[in-house]
Every structure is written in C-alpha cells, then in structure tokens.
KELO-382137 format. One record per residue: residue number from 1; residue in three letters; x, y, z of N, C-alpha, C in turn. Coordinates in nm, 4 decimals. Example, Ala and Ser with C-alpha at 12.3 -4.5 7.8 and 13.67 -1.06 7.14 Angstrom:
<rs>
R seq type      n.x      n.y      n.z     ca.x     ca.y     ca.z      c.x      c.y      c.z
R   1  ALA   1.3190  -0.5690   0.7800   1.2300  -0.4500   0.7800   1.3200  -0.3300   0.7800
R   2  SER   1.2850  -0.2250   0.7080   1.3670  -0.1060   0.7140   1.2900   0.0030   0.7870
</rs>
This chain:
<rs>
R seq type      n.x      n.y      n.z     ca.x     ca.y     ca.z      c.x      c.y      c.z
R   1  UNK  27.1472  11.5256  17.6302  27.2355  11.5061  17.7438  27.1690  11.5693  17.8654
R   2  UNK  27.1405  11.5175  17.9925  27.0609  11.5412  18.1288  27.1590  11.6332  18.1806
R   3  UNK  27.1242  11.7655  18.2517  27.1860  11.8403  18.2970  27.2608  11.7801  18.4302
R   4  UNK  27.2641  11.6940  18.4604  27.4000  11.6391  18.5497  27.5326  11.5875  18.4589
R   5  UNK  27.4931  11.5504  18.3457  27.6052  11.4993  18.2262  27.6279  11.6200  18.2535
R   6  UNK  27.5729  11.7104  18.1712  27.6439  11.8146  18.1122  27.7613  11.8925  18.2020
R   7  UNK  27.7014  11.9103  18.3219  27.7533  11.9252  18.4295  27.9392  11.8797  18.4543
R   8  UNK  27.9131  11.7252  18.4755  28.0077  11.6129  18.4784  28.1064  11.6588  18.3711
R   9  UNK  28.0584  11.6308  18.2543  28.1303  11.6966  18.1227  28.2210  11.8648  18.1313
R  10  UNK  28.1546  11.9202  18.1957  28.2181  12.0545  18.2066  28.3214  12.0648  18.3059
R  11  UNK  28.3406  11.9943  18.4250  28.3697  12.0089  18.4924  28.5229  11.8719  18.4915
R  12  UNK  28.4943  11.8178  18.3907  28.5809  11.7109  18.3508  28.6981  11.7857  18.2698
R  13  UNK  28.5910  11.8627  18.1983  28.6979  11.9298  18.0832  28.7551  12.0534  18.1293
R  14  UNK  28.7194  12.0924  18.2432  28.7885  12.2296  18.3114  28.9183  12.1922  18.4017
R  15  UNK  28.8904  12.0646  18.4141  28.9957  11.9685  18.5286  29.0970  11.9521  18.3890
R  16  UNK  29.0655  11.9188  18.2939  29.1883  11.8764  18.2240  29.2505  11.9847  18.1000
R  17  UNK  29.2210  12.0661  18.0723  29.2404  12.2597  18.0491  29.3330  12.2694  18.1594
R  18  UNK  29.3298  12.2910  18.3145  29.4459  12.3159  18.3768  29.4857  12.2533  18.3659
R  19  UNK  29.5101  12.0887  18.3961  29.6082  12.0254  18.4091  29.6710  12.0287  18.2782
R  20  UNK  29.6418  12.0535  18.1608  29.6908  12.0524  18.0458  29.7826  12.1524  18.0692
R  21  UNK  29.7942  12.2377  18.1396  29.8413  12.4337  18.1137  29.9469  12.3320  18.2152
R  22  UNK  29.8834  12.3224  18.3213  30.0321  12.3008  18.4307  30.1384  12.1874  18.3990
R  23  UNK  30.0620  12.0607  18.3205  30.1886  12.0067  18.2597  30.2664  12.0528  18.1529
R  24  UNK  30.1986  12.1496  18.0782  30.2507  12.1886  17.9648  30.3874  12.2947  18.0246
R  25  UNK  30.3310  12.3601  18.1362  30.4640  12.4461  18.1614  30.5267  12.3683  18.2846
R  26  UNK  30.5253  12.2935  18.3243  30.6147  12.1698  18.3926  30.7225  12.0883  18.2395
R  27  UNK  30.6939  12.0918  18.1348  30.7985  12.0233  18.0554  30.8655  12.1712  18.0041
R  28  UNK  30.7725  12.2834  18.0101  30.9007  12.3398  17.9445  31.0173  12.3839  18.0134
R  29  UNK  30.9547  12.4012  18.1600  31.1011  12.3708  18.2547  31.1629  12.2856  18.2963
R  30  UNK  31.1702  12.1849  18.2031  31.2607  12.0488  18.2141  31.2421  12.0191  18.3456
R  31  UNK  31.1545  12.0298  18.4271  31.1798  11.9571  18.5657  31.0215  11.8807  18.5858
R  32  UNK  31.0366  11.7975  18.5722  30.9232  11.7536  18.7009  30.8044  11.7720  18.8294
R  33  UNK  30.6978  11.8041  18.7789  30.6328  11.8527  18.9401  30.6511  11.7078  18.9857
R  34  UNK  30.6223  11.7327  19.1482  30.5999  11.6604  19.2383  30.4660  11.5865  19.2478
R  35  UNK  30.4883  11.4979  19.3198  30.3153  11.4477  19.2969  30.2435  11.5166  19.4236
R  36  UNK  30.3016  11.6128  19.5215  30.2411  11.6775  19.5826  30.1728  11.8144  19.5373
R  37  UNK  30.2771  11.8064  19.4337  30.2204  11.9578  19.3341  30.1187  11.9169  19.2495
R  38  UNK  30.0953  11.7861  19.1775  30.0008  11.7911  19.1121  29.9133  11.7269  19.1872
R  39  UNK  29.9181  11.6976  19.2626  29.7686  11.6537  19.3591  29.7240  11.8419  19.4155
R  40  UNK  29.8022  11.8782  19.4749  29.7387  12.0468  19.4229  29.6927  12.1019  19.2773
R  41  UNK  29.7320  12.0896  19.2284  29.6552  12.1665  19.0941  29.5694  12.0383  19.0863
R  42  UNK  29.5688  11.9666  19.0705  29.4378  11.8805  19.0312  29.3351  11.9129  19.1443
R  43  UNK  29.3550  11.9195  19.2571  29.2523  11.9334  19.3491  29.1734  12.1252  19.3513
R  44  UNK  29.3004  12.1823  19.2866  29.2629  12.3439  19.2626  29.1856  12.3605  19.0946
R  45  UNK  29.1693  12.2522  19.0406  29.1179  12.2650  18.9143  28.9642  12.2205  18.9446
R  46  UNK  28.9913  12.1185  19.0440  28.8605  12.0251  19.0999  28.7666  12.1608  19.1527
R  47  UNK  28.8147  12.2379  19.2206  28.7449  12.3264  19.2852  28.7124  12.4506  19.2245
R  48  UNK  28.7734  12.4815  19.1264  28.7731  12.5973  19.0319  28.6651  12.5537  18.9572
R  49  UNK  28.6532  12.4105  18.9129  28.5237  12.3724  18.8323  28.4119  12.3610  18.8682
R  50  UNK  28.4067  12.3215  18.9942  28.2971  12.2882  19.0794  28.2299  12.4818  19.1330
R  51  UNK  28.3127  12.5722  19.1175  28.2765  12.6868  19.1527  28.1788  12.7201  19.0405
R  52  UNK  28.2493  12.7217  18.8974  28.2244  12.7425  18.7881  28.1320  12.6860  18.7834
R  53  UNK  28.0943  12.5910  18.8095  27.9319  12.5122  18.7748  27.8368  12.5367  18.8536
R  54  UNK  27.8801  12.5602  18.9571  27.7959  12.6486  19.0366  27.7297  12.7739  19.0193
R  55  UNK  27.7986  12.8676  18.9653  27.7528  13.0141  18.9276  27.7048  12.9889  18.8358
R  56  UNK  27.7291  12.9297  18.7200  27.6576  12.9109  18.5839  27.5305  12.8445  18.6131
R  57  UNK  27.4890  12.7575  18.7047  27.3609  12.7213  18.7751  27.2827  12.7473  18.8657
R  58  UNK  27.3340  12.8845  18.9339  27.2711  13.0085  18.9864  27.2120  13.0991  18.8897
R  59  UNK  27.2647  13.1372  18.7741  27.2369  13.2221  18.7220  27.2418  13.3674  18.7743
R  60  UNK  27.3179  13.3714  18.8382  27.3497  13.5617  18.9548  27.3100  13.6318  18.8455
R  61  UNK  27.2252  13.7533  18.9273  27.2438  13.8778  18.8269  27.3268  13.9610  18.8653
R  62  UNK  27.3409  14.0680  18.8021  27.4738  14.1547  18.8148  27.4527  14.2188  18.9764
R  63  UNK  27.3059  14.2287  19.0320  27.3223  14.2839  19.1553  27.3779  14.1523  19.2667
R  64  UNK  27.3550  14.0052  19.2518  27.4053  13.8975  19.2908  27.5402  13.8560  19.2688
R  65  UNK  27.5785  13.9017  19.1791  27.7365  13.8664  19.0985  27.8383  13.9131  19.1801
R  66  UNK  27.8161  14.0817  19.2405  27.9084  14.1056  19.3191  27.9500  14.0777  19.4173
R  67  UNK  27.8578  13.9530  19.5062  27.8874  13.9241  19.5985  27.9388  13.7586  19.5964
R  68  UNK  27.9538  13.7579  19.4608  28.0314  13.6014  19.4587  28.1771  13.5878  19.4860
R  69  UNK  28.2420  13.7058  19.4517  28.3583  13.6438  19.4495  28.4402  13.6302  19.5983
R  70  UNK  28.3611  13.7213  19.7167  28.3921  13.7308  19.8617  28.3818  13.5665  19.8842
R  71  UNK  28.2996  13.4678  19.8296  28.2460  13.3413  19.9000  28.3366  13.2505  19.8139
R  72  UNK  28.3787  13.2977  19.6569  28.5016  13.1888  19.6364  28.6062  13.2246  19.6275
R  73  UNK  28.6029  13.3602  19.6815  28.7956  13.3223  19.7698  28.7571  13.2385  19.9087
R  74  UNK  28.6713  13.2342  19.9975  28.6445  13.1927  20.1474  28.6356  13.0323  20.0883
R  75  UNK  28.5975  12.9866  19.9464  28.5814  12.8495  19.9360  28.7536  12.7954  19.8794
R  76  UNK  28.7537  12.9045  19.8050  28.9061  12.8726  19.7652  29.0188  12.8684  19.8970
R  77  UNK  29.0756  12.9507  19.9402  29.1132  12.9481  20.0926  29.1041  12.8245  20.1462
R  78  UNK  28.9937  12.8069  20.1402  28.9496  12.6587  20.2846  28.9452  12.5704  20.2120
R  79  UNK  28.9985  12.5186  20.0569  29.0550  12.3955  20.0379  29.2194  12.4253  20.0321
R  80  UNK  29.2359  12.5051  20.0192  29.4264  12.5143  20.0047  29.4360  12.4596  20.1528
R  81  UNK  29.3806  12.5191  20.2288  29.3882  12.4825  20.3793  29.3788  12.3702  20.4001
R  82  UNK  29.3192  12.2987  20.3649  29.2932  12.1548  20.3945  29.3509  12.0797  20.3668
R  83  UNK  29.4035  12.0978  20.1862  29.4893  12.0463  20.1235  29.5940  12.0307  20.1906
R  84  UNK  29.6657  12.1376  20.2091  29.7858  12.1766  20.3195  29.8001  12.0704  20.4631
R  85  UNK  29.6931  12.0781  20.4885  29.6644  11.9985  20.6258  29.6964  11.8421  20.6327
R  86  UNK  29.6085  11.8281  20.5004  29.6138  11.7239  20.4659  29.7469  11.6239  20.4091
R  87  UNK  29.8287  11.7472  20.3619  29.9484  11.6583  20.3262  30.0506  11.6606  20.4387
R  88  UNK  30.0182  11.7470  20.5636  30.1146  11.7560  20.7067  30.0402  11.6115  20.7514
R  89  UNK  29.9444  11.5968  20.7535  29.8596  11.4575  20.8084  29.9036  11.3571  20.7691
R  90  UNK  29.9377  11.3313  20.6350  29.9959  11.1879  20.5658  30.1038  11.2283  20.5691
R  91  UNK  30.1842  11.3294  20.6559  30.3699  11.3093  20.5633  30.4428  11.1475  20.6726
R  92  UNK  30.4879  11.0773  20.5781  30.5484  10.9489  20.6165  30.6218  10.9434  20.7578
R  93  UNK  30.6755  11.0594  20.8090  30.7319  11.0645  20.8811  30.7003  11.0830  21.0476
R  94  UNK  30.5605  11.1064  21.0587  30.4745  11.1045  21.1784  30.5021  10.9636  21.2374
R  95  UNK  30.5110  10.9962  21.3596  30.4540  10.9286  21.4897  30.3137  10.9304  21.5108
R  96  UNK  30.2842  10.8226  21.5471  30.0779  10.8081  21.5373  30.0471  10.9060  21.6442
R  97  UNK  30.1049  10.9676  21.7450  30.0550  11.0490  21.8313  30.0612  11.2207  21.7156
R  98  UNK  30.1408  11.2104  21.6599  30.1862  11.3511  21.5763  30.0661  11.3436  21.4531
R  99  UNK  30.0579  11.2287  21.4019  29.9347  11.2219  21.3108  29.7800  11.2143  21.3580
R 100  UNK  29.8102  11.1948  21.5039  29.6369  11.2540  21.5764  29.6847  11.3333  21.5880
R 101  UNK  29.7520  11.4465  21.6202  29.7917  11.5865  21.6670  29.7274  11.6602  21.5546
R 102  UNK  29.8302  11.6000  21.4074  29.7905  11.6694  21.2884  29.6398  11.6551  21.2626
R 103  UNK  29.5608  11.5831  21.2778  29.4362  11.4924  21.2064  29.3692  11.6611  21.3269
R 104  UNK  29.4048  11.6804  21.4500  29.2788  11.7177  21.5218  29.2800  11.8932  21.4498
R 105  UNK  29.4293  11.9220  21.4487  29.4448  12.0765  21.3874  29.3496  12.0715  21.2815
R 106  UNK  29.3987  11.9656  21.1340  29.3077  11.9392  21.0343  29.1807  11.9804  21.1036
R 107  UNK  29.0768  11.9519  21.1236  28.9664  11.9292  21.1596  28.9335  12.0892  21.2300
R 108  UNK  29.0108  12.0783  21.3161  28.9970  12.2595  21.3581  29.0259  12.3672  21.2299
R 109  UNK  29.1071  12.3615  21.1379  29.1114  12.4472  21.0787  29.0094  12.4375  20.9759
R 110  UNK  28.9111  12.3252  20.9585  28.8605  12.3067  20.8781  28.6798  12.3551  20.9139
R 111  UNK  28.6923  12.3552  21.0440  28.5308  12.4456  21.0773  28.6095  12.5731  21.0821
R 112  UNK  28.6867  12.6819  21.1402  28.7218  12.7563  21.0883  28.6759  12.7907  20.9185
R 113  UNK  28.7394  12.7194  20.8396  28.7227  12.7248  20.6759  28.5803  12.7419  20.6864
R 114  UNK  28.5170  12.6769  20.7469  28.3407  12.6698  20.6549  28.2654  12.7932  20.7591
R 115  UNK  28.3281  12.8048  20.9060  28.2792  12.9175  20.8960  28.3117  13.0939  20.8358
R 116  UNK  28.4276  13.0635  20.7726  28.4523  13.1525  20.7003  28.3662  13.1952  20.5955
R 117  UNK  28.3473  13.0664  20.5087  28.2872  13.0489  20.4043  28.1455  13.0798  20.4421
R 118  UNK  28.1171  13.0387  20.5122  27.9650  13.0490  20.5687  27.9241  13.2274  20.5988
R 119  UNK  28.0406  13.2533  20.6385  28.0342  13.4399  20.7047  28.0542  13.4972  20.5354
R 120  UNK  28.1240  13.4287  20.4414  28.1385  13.5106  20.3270  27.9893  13.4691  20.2199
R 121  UNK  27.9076  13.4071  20.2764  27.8146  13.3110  20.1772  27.7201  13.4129  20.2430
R 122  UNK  27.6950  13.4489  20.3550  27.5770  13.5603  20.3979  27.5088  13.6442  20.3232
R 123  UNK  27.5769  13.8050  20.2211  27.5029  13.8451  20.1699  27.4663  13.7448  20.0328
R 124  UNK  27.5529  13.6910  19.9927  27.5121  13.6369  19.8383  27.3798  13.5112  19.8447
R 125  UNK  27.3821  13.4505  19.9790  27.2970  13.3592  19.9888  27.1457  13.4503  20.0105
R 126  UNK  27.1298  13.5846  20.0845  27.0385  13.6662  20.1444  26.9969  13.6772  20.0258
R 127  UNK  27.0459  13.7174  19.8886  27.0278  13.8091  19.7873  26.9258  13.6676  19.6892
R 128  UNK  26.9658  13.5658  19.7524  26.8986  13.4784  19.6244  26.7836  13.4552  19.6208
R 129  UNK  26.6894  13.4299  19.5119  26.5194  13.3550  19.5399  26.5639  13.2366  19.5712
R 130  UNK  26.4362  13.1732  19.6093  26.4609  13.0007  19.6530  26.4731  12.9876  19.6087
R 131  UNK  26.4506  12.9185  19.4402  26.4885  12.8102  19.3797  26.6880  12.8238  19.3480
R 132  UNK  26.7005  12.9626  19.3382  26.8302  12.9872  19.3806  26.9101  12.8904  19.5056
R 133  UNK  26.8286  12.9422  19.6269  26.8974  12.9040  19.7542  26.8720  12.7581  19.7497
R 134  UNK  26.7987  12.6801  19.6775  26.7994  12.5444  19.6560  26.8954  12.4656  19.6179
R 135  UNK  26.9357  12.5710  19.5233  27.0285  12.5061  19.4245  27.1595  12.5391  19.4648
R 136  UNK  27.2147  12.6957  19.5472  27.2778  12.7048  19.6281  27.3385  12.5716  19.7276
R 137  UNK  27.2280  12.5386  19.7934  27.2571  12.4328  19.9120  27.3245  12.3074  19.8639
R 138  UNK  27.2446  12.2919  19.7641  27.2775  12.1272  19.6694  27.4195  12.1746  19.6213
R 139  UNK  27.4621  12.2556  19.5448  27.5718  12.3089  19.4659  27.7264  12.2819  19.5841
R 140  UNK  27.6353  12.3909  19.6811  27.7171  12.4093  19.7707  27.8178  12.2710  19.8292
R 141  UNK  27.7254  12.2189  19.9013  27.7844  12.1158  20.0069  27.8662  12.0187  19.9386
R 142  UNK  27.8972  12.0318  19.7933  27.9729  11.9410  19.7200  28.1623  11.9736  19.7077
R 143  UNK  28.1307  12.0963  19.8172  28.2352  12.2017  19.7949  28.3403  12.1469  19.8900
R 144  UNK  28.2622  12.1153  20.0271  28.3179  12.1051  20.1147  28.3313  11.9639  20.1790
R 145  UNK  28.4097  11.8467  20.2848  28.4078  11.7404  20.3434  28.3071  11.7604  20.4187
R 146  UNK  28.2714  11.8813  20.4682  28.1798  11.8946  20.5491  28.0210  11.8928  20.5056
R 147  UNK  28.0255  11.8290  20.4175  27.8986  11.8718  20.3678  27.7338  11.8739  20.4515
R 148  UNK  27.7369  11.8008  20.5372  27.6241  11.7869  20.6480  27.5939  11.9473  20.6934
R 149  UNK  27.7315  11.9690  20.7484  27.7526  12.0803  20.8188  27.7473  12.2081  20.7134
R 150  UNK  27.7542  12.2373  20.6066  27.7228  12.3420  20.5410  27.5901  12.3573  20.5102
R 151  UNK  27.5365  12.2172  20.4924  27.3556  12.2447  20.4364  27.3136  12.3092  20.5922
R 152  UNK  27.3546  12.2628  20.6798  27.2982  12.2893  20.7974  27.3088  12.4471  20.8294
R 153  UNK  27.4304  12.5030  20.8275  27.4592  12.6896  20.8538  27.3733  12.7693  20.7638
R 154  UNK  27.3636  12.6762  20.6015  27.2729  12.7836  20.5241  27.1291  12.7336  20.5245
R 155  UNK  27.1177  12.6048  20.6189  26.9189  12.6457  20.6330  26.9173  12.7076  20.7971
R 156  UNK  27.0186  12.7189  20.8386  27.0209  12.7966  20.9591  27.0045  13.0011  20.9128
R 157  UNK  27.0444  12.9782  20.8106  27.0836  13.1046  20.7459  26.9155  13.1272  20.6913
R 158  UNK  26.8402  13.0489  20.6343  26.7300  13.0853  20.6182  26.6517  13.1083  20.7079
R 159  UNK  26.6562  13.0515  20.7814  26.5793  13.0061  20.8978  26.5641  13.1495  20.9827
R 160  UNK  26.7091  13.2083  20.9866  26.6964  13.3344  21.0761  26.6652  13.3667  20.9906
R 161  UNK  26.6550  13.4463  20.8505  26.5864  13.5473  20.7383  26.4827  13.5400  20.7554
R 162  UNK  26.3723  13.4451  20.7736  26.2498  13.3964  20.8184  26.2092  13.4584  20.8777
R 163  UNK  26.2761  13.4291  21.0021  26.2248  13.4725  21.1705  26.2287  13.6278  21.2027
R 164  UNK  26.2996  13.6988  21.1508  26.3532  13.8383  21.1122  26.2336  13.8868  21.0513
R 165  UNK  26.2141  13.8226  20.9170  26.0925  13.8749  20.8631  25.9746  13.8705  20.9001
R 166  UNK  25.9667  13.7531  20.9821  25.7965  13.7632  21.0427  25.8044  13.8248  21.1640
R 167  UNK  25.8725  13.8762  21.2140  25.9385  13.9355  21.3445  25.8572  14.0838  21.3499
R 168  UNK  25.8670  14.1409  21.1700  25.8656  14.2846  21.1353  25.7274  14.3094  21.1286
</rs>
C-alpha cells in the first residue's frame, strides 16, 4: 500500500471512529443531531485527522513535540471559525446584500485564522530540518482554504531564517 493510501486509509478511519462515538451518543439521547451539528463533527474529525497525519509524518522529536500543540489549537480554532462563518453565510434567511456582508467578515476572519496559525507555526516550523519543513508545507496547506496563502507565509518564514543566518 503507497504511503498516500495509507494515509487516505487513516484518515478515513479516524473520520468514522468519531462519527461513530458522536452518533453513538446522539441515539442514546433519543434526540437527533442536527445536520448542522454533524456537518461540525464531521468537519472536526476531518481536521483532527488531517492533524494526526501530519505529526505522524513529521516525525517531531520530543524537543519538536512541544511546540505542536500551540499550532493545532491555532489550526483547530481557525476551522471552528470558519465553520461558524460559514454556516452564518448560507443561513436561508439572508438578503444577498447580508450574505456579501457575511461572505466579506468570512474572509476577514479567515486571514486572521492563518495568521494566527502562521504566528503559532513559527517556533515549530524554525525547529524542523528540511525534509521536515517540506513535508510541513505539503501537509500543511491541506489544512487550510487558503492554501496558496499558507505555502506562501511558511516559505516566507524560511526565507527570513535564511537571511538572518547569512546576515550573522
């Protein structure tokens, strides 16, 4: 199996482990989630896996490890956010001027998010070898809508480490 299966596979089966847990305790309270609730947990399982496959394909060492979890709360955060955004954006009840209103906040809160993420990705990205920060970048940008814009802050992020160093 090619390490993108395997990948696919893990990340399939981590998506359906939660959703298994959250429907399982959705029947035992006789009620129903919403399909706004499970488009959240499915989209929070989506991202929990995609984290998870990420670190397991970094390989952090314990002096790298500690600085992971600052960058997936900043990744976690900035999809709830979006999510959030995203369902004020489609609620049925907008006026097309209120759904560009919503669409432009979306979008603002959403460079916000990546530069969060981007300010929390600093030391852990500093700390990595390249083939790390390679795999970082690729890993990364799968995280976010923005994906252009994240490869771009962390070869901006190299770029100054560079310049710093030949500076000295």
């Amino acid at each position: 199996m090619g390490h993108t299966s395997r990948m696919l596979t893990a990340a399939a089966a981590a998506t359906a482990l939660f959703a298994s847990g959250f429907i399982t305790a959705a029947a035992q309270s006789d009620q129903q989630p919403t399909h706004a609730e499970l488009a959240q947990h499915w989209a929070e399982a989506a991202i929990d896996a995609q984290l998870k496959t990420m670190k397991t394909n970094l390989r952090l060492t314990d002096d790298q490890e500690k600085d992971w979890a600052p960058f997936e709360s900043a990744v976690k955060d900035g999809e709830k956010a979006r999510f959030l955004a995203l369902q004020r954006e489609q609620a049925g009840n907008l006026s097309p001027m209120d759904r560009l209103n919503a669409k432009a906040e979306r979008l603002s809160q959403s460079q916000a998010g990546l530069d969060k993420m981007v300010e929390a990705a600093q030391p852990l990205y500093a700390s990595l070898n390249a083939g790390q920060k390679h795999k970082f970048i690729t890993l990364g940008r799968m995280l976010v809508p923005e994906r252009g814009r994240f490869v771009k802050e962390m070869r901006r992020l190299s770029a100054g480490k560079g310049a710093q160093q030949s500076a000295k």
